[in-house]
N, C-alpha and C positions, 0 to 999 in steps of 0.2 A: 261672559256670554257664550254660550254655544254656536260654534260655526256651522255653517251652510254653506259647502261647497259642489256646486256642478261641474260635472266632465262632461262635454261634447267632443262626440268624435266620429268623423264623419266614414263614411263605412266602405272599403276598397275605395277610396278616394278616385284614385287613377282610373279605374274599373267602371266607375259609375261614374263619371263625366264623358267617358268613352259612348257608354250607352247611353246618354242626352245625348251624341250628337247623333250617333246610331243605333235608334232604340231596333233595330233587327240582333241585336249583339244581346238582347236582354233573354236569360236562359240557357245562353251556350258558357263552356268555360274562355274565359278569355285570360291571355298573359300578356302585360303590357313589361316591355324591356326591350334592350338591345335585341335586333336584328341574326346578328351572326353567329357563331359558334364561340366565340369568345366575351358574348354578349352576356349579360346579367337579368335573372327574374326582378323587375320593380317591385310589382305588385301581382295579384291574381287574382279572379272572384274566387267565390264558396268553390262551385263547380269546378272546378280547377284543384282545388286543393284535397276535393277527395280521393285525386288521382295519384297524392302525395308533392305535388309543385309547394312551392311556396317562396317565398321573397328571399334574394340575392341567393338563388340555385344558379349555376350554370344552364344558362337558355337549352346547350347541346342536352342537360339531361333532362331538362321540362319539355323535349319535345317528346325522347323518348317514354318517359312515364304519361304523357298525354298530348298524341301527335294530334287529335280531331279538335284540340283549342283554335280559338281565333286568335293570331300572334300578332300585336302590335305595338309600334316605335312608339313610342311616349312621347306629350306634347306639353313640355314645361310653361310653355306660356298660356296655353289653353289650361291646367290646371292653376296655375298661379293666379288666374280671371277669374275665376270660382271658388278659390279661396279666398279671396279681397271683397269677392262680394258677401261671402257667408260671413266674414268676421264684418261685415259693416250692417249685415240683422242684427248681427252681434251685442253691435256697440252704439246701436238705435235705441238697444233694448235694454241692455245688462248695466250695473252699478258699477261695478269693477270686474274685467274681465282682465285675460290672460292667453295672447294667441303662443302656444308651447310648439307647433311646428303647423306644415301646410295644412294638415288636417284635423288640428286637435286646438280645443280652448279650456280653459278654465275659469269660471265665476263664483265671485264670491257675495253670495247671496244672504249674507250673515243683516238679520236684524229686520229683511224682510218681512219675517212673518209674521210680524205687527200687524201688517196692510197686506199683505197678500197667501196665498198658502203655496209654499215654495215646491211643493211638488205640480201642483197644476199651472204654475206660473211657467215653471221646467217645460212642462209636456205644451203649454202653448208655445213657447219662442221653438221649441223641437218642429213641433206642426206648421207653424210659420216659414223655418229656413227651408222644411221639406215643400211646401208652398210654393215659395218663391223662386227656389233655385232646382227644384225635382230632383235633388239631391238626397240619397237616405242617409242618417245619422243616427248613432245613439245614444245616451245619456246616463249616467251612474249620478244619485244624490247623495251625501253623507256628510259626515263632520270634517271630514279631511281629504287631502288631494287624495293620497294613495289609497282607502276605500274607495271612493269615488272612482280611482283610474278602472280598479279589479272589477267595481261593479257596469261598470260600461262593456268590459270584456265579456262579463257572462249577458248581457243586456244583448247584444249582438247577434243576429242583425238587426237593425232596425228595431230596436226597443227601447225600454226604458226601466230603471232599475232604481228605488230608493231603499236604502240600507240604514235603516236608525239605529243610535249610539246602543239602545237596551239588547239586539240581535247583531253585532258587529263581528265578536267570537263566531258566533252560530256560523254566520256569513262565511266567515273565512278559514274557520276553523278544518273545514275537508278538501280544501282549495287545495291545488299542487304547486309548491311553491316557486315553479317558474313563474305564477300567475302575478306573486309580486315586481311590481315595474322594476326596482335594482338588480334583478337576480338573472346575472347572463349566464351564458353556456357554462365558462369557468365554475363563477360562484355556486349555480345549482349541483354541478360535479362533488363540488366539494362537499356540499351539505349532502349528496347521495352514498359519497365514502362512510358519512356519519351516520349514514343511519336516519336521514332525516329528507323524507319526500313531501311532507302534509304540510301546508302552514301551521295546522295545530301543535304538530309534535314540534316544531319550530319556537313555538308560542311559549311550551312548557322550559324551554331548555333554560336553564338560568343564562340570566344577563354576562355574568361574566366569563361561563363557560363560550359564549358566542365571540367576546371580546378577545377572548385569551386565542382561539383558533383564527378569528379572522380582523383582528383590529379592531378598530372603530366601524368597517365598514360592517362588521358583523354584529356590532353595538346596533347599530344603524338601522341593517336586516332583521334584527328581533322586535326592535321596537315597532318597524310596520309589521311586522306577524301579529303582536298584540293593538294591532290598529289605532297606533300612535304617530302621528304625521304635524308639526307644527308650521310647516312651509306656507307663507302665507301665498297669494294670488298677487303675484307684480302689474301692478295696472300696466298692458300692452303700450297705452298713449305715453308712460313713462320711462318704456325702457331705452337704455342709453345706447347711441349712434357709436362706433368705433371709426377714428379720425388719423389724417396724417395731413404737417404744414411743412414747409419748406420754402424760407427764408434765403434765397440769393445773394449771395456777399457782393456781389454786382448785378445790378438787373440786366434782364439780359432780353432778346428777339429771339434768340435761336431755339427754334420750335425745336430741332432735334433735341437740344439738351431736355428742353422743360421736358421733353415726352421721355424721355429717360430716367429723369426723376419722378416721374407718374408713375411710370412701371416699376420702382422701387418703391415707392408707395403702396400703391395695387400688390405688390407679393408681399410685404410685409403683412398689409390686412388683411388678405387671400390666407395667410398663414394663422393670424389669430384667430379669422371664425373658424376655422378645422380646426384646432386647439381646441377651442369653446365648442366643436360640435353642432356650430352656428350654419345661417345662408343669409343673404343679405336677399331683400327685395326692392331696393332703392338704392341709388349711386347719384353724390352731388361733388361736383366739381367748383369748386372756389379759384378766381385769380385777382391779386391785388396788382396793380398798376405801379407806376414808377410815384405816380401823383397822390399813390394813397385810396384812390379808386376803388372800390371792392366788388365786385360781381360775382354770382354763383347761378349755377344751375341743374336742374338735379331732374333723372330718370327711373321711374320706375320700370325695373326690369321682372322675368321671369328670376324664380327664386334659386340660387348659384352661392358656390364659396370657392368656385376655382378660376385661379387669378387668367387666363387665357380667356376668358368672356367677360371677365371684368375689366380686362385690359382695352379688350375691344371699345367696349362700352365709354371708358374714362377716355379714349382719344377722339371716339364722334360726337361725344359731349362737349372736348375742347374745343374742337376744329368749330364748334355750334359758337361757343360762345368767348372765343377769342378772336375777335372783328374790329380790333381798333388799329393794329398794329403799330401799339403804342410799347415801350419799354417793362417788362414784368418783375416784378418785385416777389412777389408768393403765389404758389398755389397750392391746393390742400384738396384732398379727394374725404368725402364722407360716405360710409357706408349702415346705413338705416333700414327700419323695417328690417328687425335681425329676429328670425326664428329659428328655431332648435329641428335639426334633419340634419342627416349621413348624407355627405355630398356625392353616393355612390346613387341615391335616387337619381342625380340630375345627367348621368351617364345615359341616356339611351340611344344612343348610337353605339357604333361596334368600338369604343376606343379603352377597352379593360387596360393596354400598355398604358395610355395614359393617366388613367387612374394608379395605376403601382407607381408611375412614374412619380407622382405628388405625393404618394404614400411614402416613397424612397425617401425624398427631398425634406418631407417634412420630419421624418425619423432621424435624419441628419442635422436637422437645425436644430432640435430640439437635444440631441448629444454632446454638440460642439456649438451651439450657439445661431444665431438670426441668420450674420455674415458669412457664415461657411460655405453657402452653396447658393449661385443664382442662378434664373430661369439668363439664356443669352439677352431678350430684349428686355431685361432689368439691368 
C-alpha cells in the first residue's frame, strides 16, 4: 500500500507565541534568546533573518547585523503550553501521529483515502490548529517522512505543500542539498569538495560511490536524494519513558541519602536524553515504603534535558509526596513526554558557561564511561 505521510511544523515557533501574547510585535524583526553578550540566538522571525541573524548566532553579533530587532528572553513554559495544546488538536484528530520535537509532528495518514481525501483532510486540521491556538504552521504531504520534511520547508511560511510519488524527482531534483534533514554543516562540506551542491546530482551518483566516501550514512544520504525514506511514524502515545530504581540494602529515613541517590539518578538520565538528543516534558517520582507500599507522582514541566532543573523538580516532587515518615525501601524517578530538541533552545538566560560546562562533562562520560565525572550534589 502506499503511504501518506504529513509534516506539521509550526513556523518561528518562539516567535509567534511571542506575538499571541504581544500582537504589537507582529511585523517587526524580533530575536528571542539569551539576554547578554554571551547569550545565544534561539529562534528569529522572517524579518530578522533578512538581516542575516539566525539560530544559535552569538546574541553580541545579531545585535550588530540587526540592532532595531525586538530582543527577548524566551519563556519555556509559555512555549511548552502551546505545544501540548497543538499536539492535543493533534491527537483529537490524527490516526497515528508523531510529536518529533516542540514544534514539529508527523502523521501517518496511510489508507485514509478510502473515506477521505488526505490533502484537504491535511489543509483542515492545518486550519483548525491555526483556529484554535492563532498559531501559523505548515505542512508537506508525500509518501515519506523525508519528502514531506523538504516539502514543509519550501511550504513556509504558512503553507502547504503536497508532493506526489509521479513528480518526487522533479520536486527535489534542483533542491540544494542542505534542504535534506541528515545533511549538517560537515556532511554538506563534504559533498561540496565533490562536486555535488543539487540534490539531483546527489541522486545520479551511484549508490556505492556514496557508500565508499561516506559510509552507510552516505548509503543513507543517497537514498533520501532519490526520495527513499522507510522510517515509519512511532505513535507519540507509544513512545517509551527512560527510568532509574534504587533498591536500599537497608530501608532507610534519611532524606539526605535518598536525595542523593535522586541526583544520581536525575544525572544519569540528564545524560541519556543529550545522548538521544532528547527533552523530557514530564518527571514522576516513585517511593516504595518499608511495607511494600507503592506511591508515585509525576509533574509536567516545561520542556529540559539538563539535570540542574530536573534535580530541582525530583526534590519538590519528593518533599510533595513523602509524608508518611515511614521507612523507605525504593525510589525510582521517570522521565516521560520525551521529544527530540538541542537542549541549547532551553538556555535563555545568560548561562553559555553552563552549557559548555554539560557539553565538557558529557564528552568525558562518554570517553571513559557514566562514572568518571559528577555534578558535586550527585
Amino acid at each position: 500500500m502506499e503511504r501518506t505521510i504529513l509534516h506539521l511544523d509550526l513556523d518561528t515557533f518562539f516567535v509567534s507565541v511571542e506575538r499571541l501574547v504581544n500582537p504589537s510585535l507582529e511585523g517587526k524583526p524580533v530575536i528571542v534568546g539569551g539576554m547578554g553578550d554571551r547569550g545565544v540566538v534561539s529562534t528569529c522571525s522572517y524579518e530578522a533573518r533578512r538581516f542575516g541573524v539566525h539560530s544559535a548566532m552569538p546574541m553580541r553579533m545579531a545585535r550588530q547585523l540587526c540592532s532595531q530587532a525586538v530582543f527577548i528572553r524566551g519563556d519555556m513554559e509559555l512555549y511548552s503550553r502551546y505545544s501540548r495544546l497543538v499536539t492535543q488538536i493533534i491527537a483529537d484528530s490524527a490516526p497515528v501521529y508523531e510529536k518529533m520535537s516542540i514544534d514539529e509532528h508527523y502523521l501517518d495518514l496511510t489508507g485514509m483515502d478510502r473515506f477521505h481525501d488526505c490533502q484537504l483532510w491535511s489543509h483542515e486540521l492545518r486550519q483548525r490548529i491555526i483556529k484554535e491556538t492563532g498559531l501559523p504552521i505548515s505542512f508537506g504531504l508525500s509518501e515519506n517522512k523525508t519528502v514531506s520534511k523538504i516539502a514543509t520547508g519550501e511550504a513556509k511560511p504558512n503553507g502547504e505543500l503536497q508532493i506526489v510519488p509521479a513528480v518526487v524527482h522533479d520536486f527535489l531534483d534542483p533542491l540544494p542539498v542542505q534542504k535534506i534533514p541528515m545533511a549538517g554543516e560537515k556532511t554538506c562540506a563534504l559533498l561540496y569538495s565533490m562536486g555535488v551542491e543539487k540534490i539531483g546530482t546527489l541522486r545520479r551518483l551511484p549508490p556505492l560511490a556514496m557508500e565508499q566516501a561516506m559510509g552507510k550514512h552516505g548509503l543513507d544520504l543517497w537514498k533520501k536524494a532519490n526520495g527513499q525514506d522507510n522510517t515509519p511514524v512511532c505513535p507519540y502515545q507509544e513512545r517509551k519513558s527512560i527510568s532509574k530504581e534504587r533498591t536500599f540494602e537497608q530501608d532507610t529515613i534519611d532524606v539526605t541519602v535518598i536525595k542523593h541517590y535522586l541526583a544520581r539518578m536525575v544525572e544519569s538520565l540528564g545524560f541519556d536524553l543529550r545522548s538521544q538528543h532528547k527533552m523530557t516534558g514530564c518527571v514522576t517520582v516513585k517511593i516504595r515504603y518499608s511495607n511494600f507500599d507503592t506511591h508515585d507522582m509525576q509533574q509536567r514541566i516545561p520542556y529540559t534535558a539538563f539535570d540542574h532543573i530536573l534535580r530541582d523538580v525530583v526534590n519538590g516532587i519528593f518533599d510533595r509526596l513523602y509524608n508518611r515518615r515511614m521507612m523507605i525501601r525504593l525510589v525510582g524517578v521517570r522521565l516521560s513526554e520525551l521529544v527530540s530538541g538541542a537542549p541549547q533552545l532551553m538556555l535563555f538566560d545568560d548561562q553559555m558557561e553552563l552549557t559548555n560546562l554539560y557539553a565538557a562533562m558529557d564528552k568525558i562520560k562518554r570517553r571513559f564511561g557514566e562514572q568518571s565525572i559528577h555534578l558535586a550534589a550527585g
